[in-house]
matplotlib code that plots the C-alpha trace (Angstrom):
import matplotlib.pyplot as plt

x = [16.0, 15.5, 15.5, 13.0, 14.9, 12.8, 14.6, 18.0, 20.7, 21.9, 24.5, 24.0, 20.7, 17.1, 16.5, 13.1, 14.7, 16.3, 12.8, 11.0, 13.9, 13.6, 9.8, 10.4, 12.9, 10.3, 8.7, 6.5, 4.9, 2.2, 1.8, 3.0, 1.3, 3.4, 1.9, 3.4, 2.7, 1.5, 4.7, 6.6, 4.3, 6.4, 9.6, 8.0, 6.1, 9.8, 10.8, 8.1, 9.0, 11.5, 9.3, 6.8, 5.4, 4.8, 0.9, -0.1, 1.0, -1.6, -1.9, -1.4, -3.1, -2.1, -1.7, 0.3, -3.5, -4.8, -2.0, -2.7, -5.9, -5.1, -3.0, -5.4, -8.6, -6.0, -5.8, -9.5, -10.0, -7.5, -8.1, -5.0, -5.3, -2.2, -1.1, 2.2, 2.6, 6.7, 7.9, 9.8, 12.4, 13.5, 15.9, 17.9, 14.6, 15.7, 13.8, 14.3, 12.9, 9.7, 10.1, 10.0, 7.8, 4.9, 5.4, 4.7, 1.8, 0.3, 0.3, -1.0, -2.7, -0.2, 3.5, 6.2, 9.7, 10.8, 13.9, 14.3, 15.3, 19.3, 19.5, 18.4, 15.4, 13.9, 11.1, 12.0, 10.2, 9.6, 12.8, 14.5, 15.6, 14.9, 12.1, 11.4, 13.0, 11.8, 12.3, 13.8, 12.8, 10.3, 10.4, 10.8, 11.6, 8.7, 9.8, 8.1, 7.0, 4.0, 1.5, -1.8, -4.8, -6.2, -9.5, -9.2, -7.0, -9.4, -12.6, -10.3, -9.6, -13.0, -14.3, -12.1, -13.2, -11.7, -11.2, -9.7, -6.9, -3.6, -1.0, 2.7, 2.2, -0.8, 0.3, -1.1, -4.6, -4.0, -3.5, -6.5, -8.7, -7.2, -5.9, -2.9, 0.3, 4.1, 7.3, 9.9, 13.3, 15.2, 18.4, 19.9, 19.7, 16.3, 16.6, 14.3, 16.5, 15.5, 18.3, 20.9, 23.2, 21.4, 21.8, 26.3, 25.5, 23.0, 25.2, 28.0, 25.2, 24.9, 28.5, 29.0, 26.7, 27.8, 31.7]
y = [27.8, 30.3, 27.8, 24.3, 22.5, 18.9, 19.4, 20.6, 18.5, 16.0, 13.0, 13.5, 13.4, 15.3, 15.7, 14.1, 11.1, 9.6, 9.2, 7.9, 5.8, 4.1, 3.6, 1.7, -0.5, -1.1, -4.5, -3.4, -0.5, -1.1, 2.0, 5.9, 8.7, 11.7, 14.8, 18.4, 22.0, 22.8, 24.6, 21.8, 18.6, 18.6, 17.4, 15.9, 13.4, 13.1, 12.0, 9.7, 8.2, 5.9, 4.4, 1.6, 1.7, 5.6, 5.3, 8.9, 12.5, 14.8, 18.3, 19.3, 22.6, 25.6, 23.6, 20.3, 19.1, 20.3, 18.4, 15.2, 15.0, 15.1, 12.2, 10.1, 11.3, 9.9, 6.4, 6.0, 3.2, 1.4, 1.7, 0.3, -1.0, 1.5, 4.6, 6.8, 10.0, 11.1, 14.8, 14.6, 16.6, 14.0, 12.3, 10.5, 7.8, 4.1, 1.0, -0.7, 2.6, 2.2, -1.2, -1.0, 2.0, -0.2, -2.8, -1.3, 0.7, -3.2, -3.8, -0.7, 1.0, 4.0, 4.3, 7.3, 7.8, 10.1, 10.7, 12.2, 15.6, 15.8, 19.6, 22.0, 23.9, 27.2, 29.2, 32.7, 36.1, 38.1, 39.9, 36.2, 36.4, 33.1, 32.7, 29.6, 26.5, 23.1, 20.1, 17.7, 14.5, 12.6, 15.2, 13.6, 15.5, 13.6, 12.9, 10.7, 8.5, 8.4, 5.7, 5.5, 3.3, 4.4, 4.8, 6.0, 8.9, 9.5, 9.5, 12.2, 14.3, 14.6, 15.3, 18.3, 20.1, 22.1, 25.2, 22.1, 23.1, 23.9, 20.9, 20.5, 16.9, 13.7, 13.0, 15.9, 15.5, 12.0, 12.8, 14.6, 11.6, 9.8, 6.6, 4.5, 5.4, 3.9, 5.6, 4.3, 5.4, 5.9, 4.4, 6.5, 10.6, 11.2, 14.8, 17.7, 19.7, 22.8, 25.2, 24.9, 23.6, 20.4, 19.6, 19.7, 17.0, 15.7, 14.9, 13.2, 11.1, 9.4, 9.4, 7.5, 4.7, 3.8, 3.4]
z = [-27.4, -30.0, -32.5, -33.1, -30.6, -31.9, -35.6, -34.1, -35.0, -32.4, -33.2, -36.9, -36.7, -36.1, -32.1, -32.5, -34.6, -31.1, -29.4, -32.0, -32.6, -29.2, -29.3, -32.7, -30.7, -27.8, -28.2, -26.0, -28.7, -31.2, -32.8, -32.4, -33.3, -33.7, -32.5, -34.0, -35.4, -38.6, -39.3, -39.2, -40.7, -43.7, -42.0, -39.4, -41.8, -44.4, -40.7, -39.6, -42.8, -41.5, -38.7, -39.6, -36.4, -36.7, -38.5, -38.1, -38.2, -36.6, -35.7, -32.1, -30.4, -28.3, -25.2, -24.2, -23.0, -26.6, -28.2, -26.1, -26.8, -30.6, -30.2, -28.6, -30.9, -33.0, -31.4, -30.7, -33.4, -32.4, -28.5, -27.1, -23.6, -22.0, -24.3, -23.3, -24.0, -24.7, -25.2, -28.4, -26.6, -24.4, -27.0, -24.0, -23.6, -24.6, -25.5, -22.2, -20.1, -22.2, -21.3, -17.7, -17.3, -19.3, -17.2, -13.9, -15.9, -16.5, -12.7, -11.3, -14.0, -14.8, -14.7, -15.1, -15.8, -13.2, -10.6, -7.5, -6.8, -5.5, -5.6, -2.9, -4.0, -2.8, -3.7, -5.0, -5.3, -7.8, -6.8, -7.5, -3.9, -2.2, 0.2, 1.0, 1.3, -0.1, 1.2, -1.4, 0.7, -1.5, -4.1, -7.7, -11.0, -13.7, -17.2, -20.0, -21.3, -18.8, -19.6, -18.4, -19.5, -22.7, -21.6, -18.2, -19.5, -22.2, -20.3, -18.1, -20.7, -22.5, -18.4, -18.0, -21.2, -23.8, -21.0, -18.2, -15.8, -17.8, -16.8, -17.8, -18.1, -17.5, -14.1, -12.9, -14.0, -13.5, -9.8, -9.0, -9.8, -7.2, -9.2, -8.2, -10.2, -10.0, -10.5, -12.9, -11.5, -15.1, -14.8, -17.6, -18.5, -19.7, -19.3, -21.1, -23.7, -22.3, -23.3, -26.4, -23.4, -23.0, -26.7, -26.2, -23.3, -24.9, -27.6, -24.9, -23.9, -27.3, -27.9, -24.7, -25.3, -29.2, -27.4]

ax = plt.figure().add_subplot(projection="3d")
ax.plot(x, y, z, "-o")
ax.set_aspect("equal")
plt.show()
């Protein structure tokens, strides 16, 4: 982005204020811990301000699995039954996603917000000439939340060690234990804000559901 996309002004607000906006509204959510750099605890905390349910601010680390772990060190004392982990920088979430996603979490265990791929996809070399092609049949983009039980993920986490396998998100370590897990075909956009792009549509997004 070039910029801190999760402060980055969206709909006359702070990008990260949408997400946490939407696990406030979940009936469904207990508590949140927000999870950020030291760089930014300052606003981050002047913006947790405005969310009862938000009860801590706590560092993260260098990688997402660093930074997950925080959070749910974090959570220990509580133990909550299911925990979900959201990336701040999806601001698209709503309150009835989280909704849904937890409930198919209570009937098998662990739930994610995903969709399926619609786009063809190839593999490319290093050349950026394509290679390969992959099938998009079955193939499903993951978002978040992703919500797992608290102490299955945890007893995962503290297995794979501070040097575990580098993952872009739980499912993935989730999956090499071999435990059940649903998919949540989100309804609405829940898309990453990847690129200063995705913040213009972004903003469309929340235009078009205050009309």
């Amino acid at each position: 982005m070039g910029f801190d996309k999760l402060v980055a002004p969206l709909a006359g607000r702070p990008l990260l204020w949408h997400s946490l906006a939407a696990f406030q509204a979940c009936p469904e959510v207990a508590e949140v811990v927000l999870v950020c750099g030291k760089e930014r605890v300052g606003e981050v905390e002047a913006l947790a301000s405005e969310f009862p349910k938000i009860r801590q601010v706590v560092f993260g680390g260098k990688e997402r699995r660093d930074s997950v772990r925080c959070g749910m060190d974090a959570l220990a004392a509580s133990a909550p039954a299911l925990v979900a982990i959201h990336d701040g920088a999806r601001p698209l979430i709503t309150a009835a996603a989280i909704t849904e996603c937890y409930q198919l979490a209570c009937l098998h265990g662990a739930a994610t917000c995903a969709e399926p791929e619609t786009d063809t996809i190839h593999r490319v070399n290093a050349d950026l000439c394509p290679v390969e092609l992959i099938p998009r049949q079955n193939v499903w983009r993951m978002q978040t939340p992703q919500i797992f039980g608290f102490s299955a993920l945890d007893d995962l986490l503290r297995a794979e060690g501070p040097d575990g396998a580098v993952q872009t998100d739980e499912v993935s370590a989730w999956m090499r234990t071999g435990a059940a897990l649903r998919i949540f075909e989100t309804p609405d956009w829940n898309f990453k804000v990847t690129h200063p792009r995705d913040l213009a549509l972004a903003e469309a997004v929340l235009r078009s559901r205050s009309l």
